[in-house]
BAMI-121760 format. One record per residue (C-alpha): residue in one letter; x, y, z; chain. Coordinates in steps of 0.001 Angstrom, whole numbers. Layout:
! BAMI-121760
(lumdren A (X Y Z) A)
...
! end
This chain:
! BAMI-121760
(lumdren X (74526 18877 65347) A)
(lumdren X (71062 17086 66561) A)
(lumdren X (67848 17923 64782) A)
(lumdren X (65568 20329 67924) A)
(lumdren X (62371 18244 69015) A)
(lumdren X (59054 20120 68528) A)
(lumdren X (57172 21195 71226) A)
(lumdren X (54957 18424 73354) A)
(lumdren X (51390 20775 72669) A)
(lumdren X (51775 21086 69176) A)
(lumdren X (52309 17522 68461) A)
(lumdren X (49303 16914 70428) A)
(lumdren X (47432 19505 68490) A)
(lumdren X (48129 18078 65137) A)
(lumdren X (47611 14709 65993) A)
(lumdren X (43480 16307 67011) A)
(lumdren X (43194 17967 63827) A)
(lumdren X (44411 14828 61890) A)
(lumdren X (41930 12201 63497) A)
(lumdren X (39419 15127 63469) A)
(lumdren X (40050 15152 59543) A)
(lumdren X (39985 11620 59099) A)
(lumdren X (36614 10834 61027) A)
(lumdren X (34931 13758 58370) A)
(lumdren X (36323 12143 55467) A)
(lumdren X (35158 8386 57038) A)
(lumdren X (31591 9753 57634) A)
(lumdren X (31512 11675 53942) A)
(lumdren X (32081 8740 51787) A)
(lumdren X (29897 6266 53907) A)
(lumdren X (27357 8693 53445) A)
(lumdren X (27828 8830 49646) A)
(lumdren X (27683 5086 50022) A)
(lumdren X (24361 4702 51522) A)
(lumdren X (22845 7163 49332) A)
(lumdren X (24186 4999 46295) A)
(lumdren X (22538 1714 48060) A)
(lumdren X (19435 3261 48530) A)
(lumdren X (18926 4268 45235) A)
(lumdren X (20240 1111 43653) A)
(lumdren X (18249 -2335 42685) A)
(lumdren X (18427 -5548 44788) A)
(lumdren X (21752 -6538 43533) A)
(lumdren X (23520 -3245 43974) A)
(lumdren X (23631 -2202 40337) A)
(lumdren X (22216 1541 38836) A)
(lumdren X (19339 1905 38026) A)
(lumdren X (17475 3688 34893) A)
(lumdren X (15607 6454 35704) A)
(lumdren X (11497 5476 35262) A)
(lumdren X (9934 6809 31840) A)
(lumdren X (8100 10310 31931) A)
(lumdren X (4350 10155 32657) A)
(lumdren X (2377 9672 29973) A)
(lumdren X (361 12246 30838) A)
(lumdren X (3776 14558 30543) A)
(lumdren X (3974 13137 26971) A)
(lumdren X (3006 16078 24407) A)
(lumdren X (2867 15757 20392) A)
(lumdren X (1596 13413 17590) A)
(lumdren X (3155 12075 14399) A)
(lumdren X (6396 13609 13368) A)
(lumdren X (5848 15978 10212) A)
(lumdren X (6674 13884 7433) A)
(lumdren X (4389 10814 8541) A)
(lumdren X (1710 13589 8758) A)
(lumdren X (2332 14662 5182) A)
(lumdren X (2588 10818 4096) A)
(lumdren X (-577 10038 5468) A)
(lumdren X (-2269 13347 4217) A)
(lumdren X (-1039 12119 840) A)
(lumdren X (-2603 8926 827) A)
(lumdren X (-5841 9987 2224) A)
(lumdren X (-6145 12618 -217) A)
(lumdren X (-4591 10275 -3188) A)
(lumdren X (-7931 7523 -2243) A)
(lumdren X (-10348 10051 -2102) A)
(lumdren X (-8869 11067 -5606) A)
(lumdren X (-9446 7535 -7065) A)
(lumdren X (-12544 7039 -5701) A)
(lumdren X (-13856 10530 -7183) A)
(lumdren X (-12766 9267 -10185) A)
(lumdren X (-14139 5900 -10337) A)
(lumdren X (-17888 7723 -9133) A)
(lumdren X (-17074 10139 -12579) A)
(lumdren X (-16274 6804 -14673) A)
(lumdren X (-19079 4899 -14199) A)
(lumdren X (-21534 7916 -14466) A)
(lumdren X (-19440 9262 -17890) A)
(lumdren X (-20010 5386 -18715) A)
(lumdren X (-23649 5558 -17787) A)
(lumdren X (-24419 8355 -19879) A)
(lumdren X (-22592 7042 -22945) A)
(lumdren X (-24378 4177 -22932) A)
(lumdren X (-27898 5879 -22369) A)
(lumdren X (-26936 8251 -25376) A)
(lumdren X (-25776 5574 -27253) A)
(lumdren X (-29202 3739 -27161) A)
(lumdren X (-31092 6905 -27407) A)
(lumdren X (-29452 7821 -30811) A)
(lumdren X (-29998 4031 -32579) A)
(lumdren X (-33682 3955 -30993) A)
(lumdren X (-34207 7489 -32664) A)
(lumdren X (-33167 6234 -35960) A)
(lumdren X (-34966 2961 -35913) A)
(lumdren X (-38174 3862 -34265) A)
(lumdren X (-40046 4167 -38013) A)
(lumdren X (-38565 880 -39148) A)
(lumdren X (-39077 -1586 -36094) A)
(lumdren X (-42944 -1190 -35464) A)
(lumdren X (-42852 -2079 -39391) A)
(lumdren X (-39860 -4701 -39338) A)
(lumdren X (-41599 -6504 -36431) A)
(lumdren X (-45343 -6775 -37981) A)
(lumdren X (-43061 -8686 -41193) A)
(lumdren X (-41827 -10739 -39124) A)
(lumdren X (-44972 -11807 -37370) A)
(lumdren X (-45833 -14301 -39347) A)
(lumdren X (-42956 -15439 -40500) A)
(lumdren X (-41803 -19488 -39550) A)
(lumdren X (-38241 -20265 -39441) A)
(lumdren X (-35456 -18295 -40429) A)
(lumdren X (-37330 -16186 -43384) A)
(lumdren X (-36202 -15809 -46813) A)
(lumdren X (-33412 -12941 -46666) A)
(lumdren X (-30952 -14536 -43643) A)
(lumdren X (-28305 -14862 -46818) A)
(lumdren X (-28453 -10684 -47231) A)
(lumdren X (-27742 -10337 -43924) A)
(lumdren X (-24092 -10183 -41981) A)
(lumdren X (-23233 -9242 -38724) A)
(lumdren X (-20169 -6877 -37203) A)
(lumdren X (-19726 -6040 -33685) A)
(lumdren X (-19198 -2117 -32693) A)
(lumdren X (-16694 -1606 -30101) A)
(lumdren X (-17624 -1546 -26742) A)
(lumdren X (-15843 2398 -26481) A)
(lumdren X (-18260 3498 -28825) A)
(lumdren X (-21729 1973 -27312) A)
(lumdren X (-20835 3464 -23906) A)
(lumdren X (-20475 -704 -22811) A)
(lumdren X (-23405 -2288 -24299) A)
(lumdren X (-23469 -5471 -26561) A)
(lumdren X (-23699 -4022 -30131) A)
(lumdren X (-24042 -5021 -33855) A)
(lumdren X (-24019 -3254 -37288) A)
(lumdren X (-26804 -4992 -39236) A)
(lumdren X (-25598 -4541 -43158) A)
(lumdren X (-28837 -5555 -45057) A)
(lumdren X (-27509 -6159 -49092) A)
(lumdren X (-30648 -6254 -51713) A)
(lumdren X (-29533 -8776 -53801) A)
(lumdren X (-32817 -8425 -55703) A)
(lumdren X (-33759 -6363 -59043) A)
(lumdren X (-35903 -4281 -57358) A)
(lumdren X (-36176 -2067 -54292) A)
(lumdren X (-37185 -4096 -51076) A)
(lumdren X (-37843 -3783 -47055) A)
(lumdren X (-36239 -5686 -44904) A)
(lumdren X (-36775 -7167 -41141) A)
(lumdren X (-34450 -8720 -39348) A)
(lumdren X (-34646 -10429 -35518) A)
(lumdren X (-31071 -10272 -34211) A)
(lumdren X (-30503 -12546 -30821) A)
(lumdren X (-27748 -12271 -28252) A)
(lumdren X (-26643 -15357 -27114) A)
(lumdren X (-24293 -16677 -23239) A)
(lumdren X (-21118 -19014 -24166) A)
(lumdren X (-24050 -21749 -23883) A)
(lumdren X (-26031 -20980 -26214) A)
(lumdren X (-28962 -19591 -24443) A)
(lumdren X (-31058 -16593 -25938) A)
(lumdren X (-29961 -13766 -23157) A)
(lumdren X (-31714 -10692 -25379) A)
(lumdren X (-33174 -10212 -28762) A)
(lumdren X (-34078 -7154 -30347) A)
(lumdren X (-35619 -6490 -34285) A)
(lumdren X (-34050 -4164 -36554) A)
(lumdren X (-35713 -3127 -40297) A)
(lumdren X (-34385 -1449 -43518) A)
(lumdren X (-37046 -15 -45525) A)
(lumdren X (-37148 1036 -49552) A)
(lumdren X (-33576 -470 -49896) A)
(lumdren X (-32604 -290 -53629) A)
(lumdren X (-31433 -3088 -55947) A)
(lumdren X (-27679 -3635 -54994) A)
(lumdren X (-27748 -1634 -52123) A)
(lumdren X (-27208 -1812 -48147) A)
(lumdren X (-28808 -475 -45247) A)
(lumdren X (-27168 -461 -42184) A)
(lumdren X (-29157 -603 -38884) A)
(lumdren X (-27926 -1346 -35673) A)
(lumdren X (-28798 -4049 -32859) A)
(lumdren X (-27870 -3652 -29055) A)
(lumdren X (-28182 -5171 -25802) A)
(lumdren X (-28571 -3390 -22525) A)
(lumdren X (-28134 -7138 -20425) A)
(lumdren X (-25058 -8769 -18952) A)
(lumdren X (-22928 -5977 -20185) A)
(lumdren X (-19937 -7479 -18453) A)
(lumdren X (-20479 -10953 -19954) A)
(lumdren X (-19196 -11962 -23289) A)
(lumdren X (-22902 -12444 -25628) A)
(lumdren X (-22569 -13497 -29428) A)
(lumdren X (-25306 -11855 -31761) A)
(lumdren X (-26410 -14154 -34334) A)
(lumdren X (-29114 -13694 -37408) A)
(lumdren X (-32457 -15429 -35703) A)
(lumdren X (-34668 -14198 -38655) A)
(lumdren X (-34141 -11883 -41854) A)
(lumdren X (-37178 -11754 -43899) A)
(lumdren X (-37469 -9694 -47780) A)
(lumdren X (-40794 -8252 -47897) A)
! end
């Protein structure tokens, strides 16, 4: 038994509807095609999309480099505080320092220095004399001696005594003149000697005079 034909109009029809189909499909993609060249870079490849406008750009540092650089800021206005406090604390100390030996010795010098006046060479009491240098902690910085005055004599004595403060060559920097009066037979006086220059240079006191009078 032989397969029926279909009818000559609706072959025709579906052949229309078919080409009709295929033309829309054709156009669609070559569309989508040009759209893709258009948008594309010389060579045909994508393209990344251009950065926002700074302008559009909103924000600063993220929060922890914020806090970071807080800290710092805060930390060097912290040391510096403290290095303004140091060197006024040290400042004072050394002010008070002087103030308290010049109150002690104030009676003494005007007489220790007219002894010494006429004095030539190193006097006759340098041997009663020794030297010991006071820490610089407790001076508040300055260059500082104890003077320790020993009567070696029989009989109570005064004593003057020119203390100099010499550079690592030698050369006289400062010199001050310290005095022990009514010291008795066998015993000390101890006076002290200071420096207010090159308080951050090394200076070695020595004994310039000591005179028994």
């Amino acid at each position: 038994m032989s397969r029926s034909s279909a009818p000559a109009g609706t072959s025709t029809r579906l052949r229309t509807v078919t080409a009709a189909a295929l033309v829309a499909f054709t156009a669609g993609g070559f569309a989508a095609l040009t759209a893709c060249g258009s948008s594309g870079s010389d060579s045909g490849g994508s393209t990344t999309p251009p950065p926002p406008a700074s302008a559009n750009l909103t924000g600063g540092l993220p929060s922890d480099l914020e806090s970071l650089a807080s800290e710092a800021a805060s930390a060097a206005s912290s040391a510096a505080s403290e290095a303004s406090e140091a060197a006024s604390s040290a400042g004072a100390a050394a002010s008070s320092f002087a103030a308290s030996v010049e109150a002690r010795a104030t009676a003494d010098e005007a007489a220790a220095k007219a002894a010494l006046a006429g004095v030539h060479g190193k006097g006759n009491a340098t041997q009663d004399v020794q030297l010991s240098g006071l820490p610089k902690k407790e001076t508040g910085g300055l260059h500082a001696v104890v003077v320790t005055i020993t009567n070696h004599g029989s009989s109570t004595a005064s004593f003057a005594v020119k203390v100099e403060f010499a550079d690592s060559d030698g050369k006289v920097v400062d010199s001050t003149v310290v005095g022990a009066k009514d010291v008795g037979a066998g015993k000390q006086a101890t006076p002290v000697a200071f420096s207010i220059k090159d308080v951050d240079k090394p200076l070695f006191p020595r004994v310039a005079q000591a005179q028994r009078y």
